[in-house]
N, C-alpha and C positions, 0 to 999 in steps of 0.2 A: 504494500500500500504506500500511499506517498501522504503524507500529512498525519498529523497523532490526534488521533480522536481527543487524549485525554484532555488536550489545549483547548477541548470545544467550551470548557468552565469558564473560559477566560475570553471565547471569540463569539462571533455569530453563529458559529456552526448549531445543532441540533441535538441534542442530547431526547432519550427518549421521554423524560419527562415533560422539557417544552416541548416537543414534537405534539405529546397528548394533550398539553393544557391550548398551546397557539392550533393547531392543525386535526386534533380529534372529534373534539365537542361535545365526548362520551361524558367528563367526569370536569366535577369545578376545581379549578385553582387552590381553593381555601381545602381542599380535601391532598392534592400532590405540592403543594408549597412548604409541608412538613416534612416532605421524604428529600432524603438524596436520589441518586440518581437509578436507586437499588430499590429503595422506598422500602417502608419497617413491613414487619410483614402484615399487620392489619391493612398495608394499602396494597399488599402487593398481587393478591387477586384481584381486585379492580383494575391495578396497572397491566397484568397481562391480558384480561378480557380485549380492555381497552385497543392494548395493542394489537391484538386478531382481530379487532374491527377496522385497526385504522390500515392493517394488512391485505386486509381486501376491498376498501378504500381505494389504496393503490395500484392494488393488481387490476383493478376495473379503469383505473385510469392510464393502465404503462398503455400504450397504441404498440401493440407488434411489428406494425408495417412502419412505424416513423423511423427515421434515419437521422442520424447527430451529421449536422451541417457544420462545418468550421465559415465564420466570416470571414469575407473577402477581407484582402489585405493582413492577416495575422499570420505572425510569424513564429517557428518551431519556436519552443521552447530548448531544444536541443542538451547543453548538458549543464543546463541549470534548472532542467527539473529535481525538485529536491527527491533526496532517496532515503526512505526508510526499512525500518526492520527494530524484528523484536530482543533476537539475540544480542548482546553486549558488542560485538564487533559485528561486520557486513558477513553475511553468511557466504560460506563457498564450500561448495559440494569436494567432498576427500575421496577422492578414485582410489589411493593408496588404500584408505582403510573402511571405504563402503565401497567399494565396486563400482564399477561403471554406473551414471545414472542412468536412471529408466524412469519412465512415469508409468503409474500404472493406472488403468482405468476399468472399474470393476463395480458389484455390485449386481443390482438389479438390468441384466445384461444378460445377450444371447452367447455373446462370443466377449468375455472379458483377455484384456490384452498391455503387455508390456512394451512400451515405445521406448527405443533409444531417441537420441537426440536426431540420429540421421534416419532414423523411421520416419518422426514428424516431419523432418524436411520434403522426404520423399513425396507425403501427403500433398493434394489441393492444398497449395497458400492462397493466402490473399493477403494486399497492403492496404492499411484501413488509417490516413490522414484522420484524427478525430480529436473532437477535446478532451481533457481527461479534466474532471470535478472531484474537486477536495474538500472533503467535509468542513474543511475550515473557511471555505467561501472563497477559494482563489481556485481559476481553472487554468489549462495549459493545453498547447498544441501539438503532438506529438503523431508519428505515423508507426505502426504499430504490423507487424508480419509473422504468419504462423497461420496453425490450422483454425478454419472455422469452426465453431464449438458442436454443429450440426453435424461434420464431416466425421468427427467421434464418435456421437453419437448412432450416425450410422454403419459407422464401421463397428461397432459393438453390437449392435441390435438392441439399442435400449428399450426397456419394458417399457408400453405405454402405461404402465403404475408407477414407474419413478416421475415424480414431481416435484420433486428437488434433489440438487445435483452439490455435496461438500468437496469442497476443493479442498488439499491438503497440503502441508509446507513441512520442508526440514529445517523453516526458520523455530526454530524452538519451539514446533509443533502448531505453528498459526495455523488456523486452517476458518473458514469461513461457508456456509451454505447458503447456494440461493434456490430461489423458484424456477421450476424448470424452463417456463417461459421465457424469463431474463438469460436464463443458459443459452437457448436454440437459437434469440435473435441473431439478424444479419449480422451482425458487426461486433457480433463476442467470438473473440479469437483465444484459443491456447497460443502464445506470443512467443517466438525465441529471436525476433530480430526488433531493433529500435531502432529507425530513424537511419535506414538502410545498412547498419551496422548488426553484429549479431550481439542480443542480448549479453547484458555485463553484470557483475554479482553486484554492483549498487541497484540494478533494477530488477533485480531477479532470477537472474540465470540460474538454470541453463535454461526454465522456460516457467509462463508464469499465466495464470487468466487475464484478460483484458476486455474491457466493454463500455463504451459510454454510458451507459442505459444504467452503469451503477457507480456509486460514490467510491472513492481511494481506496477506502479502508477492507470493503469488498472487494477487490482485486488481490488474491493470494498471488504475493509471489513466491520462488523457489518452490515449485510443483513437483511435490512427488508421485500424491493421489487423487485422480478424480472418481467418485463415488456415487454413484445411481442410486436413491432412494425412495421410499413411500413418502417419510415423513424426515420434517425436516430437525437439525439436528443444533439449532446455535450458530457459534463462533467465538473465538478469542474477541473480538470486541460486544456484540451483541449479545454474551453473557456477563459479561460485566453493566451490561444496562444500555449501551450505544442500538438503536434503532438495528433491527434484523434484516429489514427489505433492504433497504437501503440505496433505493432507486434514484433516478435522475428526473 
């Protein structure tokens, strides 16, 4: 991801308390004004109600067929997009002592499958020019190459019962889940090249999700599993209380 949710205390971004008091309309102010971001637990069945309503809220408003347009005139952000991660140093994958990477994609699937890095290549790419949106309210231009997330999907045979799809990291085990929906769109790529360059361990290497259609902190980088599910499963920020969907 690029940007730290946690600075959302301090910025405009959205934490999922204001997310329900400004954007839900389920529940009053005077009832989550008392909680943190976790909320005590007298509130915190209210707050997850909440948030399954305001989840399909969104899911009724993503449009599948819209496509993230970059404005004319703007320019890459190139390598001053900022780079984060969870581990204490930039992650980099250790061939000496894990083995060659592989991603693997598994799950709720016909045909579950282990990809080297020169597997995905071999794959349909696409180069996807798009914005990328940071929770903290700064966005960036960047062009973004790798497999479509569809093209997985059917090379796997995925079940049409998986409805959400956890992306998984060897950043000290980030891992993130979204709606199957936001998976399939056009312009969500599994990413191993940035900005005609091949992905670098500040951005994720050796290969990482990528999609307009969702905020920073949902884009897992350092991919090792992608995971076909029923039901959905969390994430490193969105259990700690940050917004689940986390759409655009």
């Amino acid at each position: 991801m690029n940007g730290d949710p946690r600075r959302l205390l301090s910025t405009n971004g959205i934490v999922r308390r204001d997310f329900l008091i400004r954007g839900g309309g389920l529940l009053t102010a005077a009832v989550l004004a008392s909680c943190d971001s976790r909320g005590p637990k007298a509130a915190d069945k209210l707050l997850n109600y909440a948030e399954r309503k305001n989840l399909s809220v969104e899911r009724k408003r993503f449009r599948h067929t819209s496509m993230d347009m970059v404005q004319g005139g703007a320019h890459d952000a190139g390598n001053k997009l900022p780079s984060y991660f969870i581990a204490p140093t930039v992650p980099v994958w250790d061939e000496s002592a894990r083995g060659k990477w592989a991603l693997e994609v598994s799950g709720l699937v016909e045909k579950p499958v282990r990809l080297t890095l020169q597997d995905l290549q071999r794959l349909p790419q696409v180069s996807n020019r798009v914005n990328h949106y940071c929770v903290e309210g700064w966005n960036a231009v960047e062009t973004w190459t790798g497999v479509p997330f569809a093209e997985l999907a059917g090379l796997v045979r995925a079940d049409p019962k998986a409805r959400y799809v956890d992306f998984q990291s060897f950043d000290d085990d980030y891992h993130e889940s979204w709606d199957i929906e936001s998976a399939m769109h056009k312009q969500t790529v599994v990413a191993y090249g940035l900005d005609g360059k091949m992905l670098e361990p500040a951005h994720g290497a050796p290969a990482r999700v990528y999609s307009p259609v969702k905020l920073g902190y949902k884009n897992t980088k350092y991919l090792t599993k992608i995971v076909f599910m029923p039901e959905m499963n969390g994430g490193y920020w969105s259990d700690q209380g940050y917004e689940w969907y986390g759409g655009v």
